[in-house]
N, C-alpha and C positions, 0 to 999 in steps of 0.2 A: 645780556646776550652771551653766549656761550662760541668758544672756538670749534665746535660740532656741533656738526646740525644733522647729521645721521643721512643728510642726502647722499651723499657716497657712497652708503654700505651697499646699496645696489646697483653701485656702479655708474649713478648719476652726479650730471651736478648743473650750475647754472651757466649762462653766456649771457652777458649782459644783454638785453632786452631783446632776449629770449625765454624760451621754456625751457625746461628740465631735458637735457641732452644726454646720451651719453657718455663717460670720461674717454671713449677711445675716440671721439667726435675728431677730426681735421681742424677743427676748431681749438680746438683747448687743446691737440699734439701741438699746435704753432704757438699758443701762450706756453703751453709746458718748454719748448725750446730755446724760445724769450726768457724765461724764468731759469730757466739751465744757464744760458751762456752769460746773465745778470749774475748769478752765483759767481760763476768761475772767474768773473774780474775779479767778485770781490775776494777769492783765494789769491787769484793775481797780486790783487793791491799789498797781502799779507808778505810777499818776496820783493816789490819793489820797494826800494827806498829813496832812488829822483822823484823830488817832491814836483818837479812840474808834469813827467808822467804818472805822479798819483794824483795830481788835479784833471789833466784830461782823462782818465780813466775813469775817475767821479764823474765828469762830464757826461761821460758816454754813457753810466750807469742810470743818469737820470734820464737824458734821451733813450733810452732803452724801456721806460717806464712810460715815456711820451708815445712809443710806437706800441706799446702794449694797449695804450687808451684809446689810440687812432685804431689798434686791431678790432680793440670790442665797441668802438663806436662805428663802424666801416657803414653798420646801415641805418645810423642816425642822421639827422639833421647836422649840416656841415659845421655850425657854429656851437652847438652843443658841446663837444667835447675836444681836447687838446689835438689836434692834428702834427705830422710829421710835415714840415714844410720844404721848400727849396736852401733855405736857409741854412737848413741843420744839412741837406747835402755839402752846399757853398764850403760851411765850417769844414766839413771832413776835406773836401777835396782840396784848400787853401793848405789845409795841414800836412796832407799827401804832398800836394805837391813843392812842398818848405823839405820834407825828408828825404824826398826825390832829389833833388838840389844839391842835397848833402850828400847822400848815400849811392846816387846814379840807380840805373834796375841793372840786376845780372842780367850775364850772360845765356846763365846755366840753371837749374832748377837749385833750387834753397833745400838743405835739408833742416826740420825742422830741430836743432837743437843749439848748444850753447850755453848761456849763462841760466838762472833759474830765471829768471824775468822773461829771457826769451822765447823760455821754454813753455812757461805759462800763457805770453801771448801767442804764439803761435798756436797752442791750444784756443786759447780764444777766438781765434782766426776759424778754426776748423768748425768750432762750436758756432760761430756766426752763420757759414755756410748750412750746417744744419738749420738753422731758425732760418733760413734764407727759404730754404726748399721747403720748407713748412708751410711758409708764406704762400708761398709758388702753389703749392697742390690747392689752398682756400682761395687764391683770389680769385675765383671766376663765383666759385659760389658765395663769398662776399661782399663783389664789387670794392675792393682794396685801394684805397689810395696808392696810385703808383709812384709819386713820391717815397710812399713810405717802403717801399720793393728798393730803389735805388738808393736811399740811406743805406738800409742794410746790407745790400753786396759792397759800396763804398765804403760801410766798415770793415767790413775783411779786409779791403786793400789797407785799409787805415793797420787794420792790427799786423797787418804781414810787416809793413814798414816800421813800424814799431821795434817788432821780434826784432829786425833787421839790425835797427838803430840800438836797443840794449844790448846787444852783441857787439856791436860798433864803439861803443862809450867804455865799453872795459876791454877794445884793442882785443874781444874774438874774431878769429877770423871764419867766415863762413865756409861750407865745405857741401860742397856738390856731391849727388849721388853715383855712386861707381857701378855701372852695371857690369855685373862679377862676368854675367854668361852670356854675354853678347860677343860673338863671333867675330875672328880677326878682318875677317873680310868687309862686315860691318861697321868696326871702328874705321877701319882704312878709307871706306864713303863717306863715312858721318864727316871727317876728319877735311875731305877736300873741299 
């Protein structure tokens, strides 16, 4: 068997236990955004060096391959193929809320930069959002485990606190955005 199969050159390709689809199908934009944001850990992984956030970032990368299976399995029989569970939520939000604990939530909005690690999750963060809304525009015409919807907005949270916490381990300090053109009058309300 060969890595081409010539079904792309016209633009097609397959959806598990489907037909021959389009490649701009809602379907496969939501695996291609899965497949995006499973990349950019793994560039992630290449700038961290705490080996306990390189083990749950593996983590994530495999549950990430678990919601791609729950994706193309969505109108199979329930037992057939790997589902996103309660579970895999439990895990994320235990962990949120372990970082939560440590890091408290700002006050103020985060900007997204810092250390290269942080830089990278927060990227992460944003790239999950995308595969989030992916999700979002298929689930009616796939009947979507909604489990597997709330894993992945609970991994954004997961990666923000993350970014948060690599910036926190090497003593960055976070740094809120400054609105340059927002009027005196306005700061003076925001302020009371």
């Amino acid at each position: 068997m060969k890595i081409y199969t010539k079904i792309g050159d016209q633009g097609k390709t397959t959806f598990f236990g489907c037909e021959l689809i389009q490649k701009n199908d809602p379907r496969i934009e939501a695996f291609g955004a899965l497949d995006e944001l499973n990349s950019i850990i793994g560039v992630t992984l290449c700038f961290v060096e705490d080996e306990k956030l390189r083990q749950i970032l593996l983590k994530v990368q495999n549950d990430l391959f678990q919601v791609g299976a729950d994706l193309a399995g969505s109108n199979i029989q329930q037992n057939k193929l790997p589902r996103v569970t309660e579970e895999h939520v439990r895990e994320l939000e235990l962990a949120i809320d372990e970082l939560d604990a440590k890091l408290g939530i700002p006050q103020k909005f985060v900007l997204p930069n810092g250390t290269i690690a942080s830089c990278f999750l927060h990227l992460t963060r944003a790239m999950t959002r995308r595969a989030e809304r992916s999700l979002v525009a298929v689930k009616d015409t796939l009947n979507l485990n909604p489990t597997m919807l709330i894993y992945v907005n609970r991994l954004s949270d997961f990666l923000y606190m993350l970014a948060r916490d690599a910036n926190n381990e090497l003593h960055v300090r976070e740094q809120q955005p400054m609105y340059k053109y927002f009027s005196e009058e306005n700061v003076e309300k925001k302020e009371e």
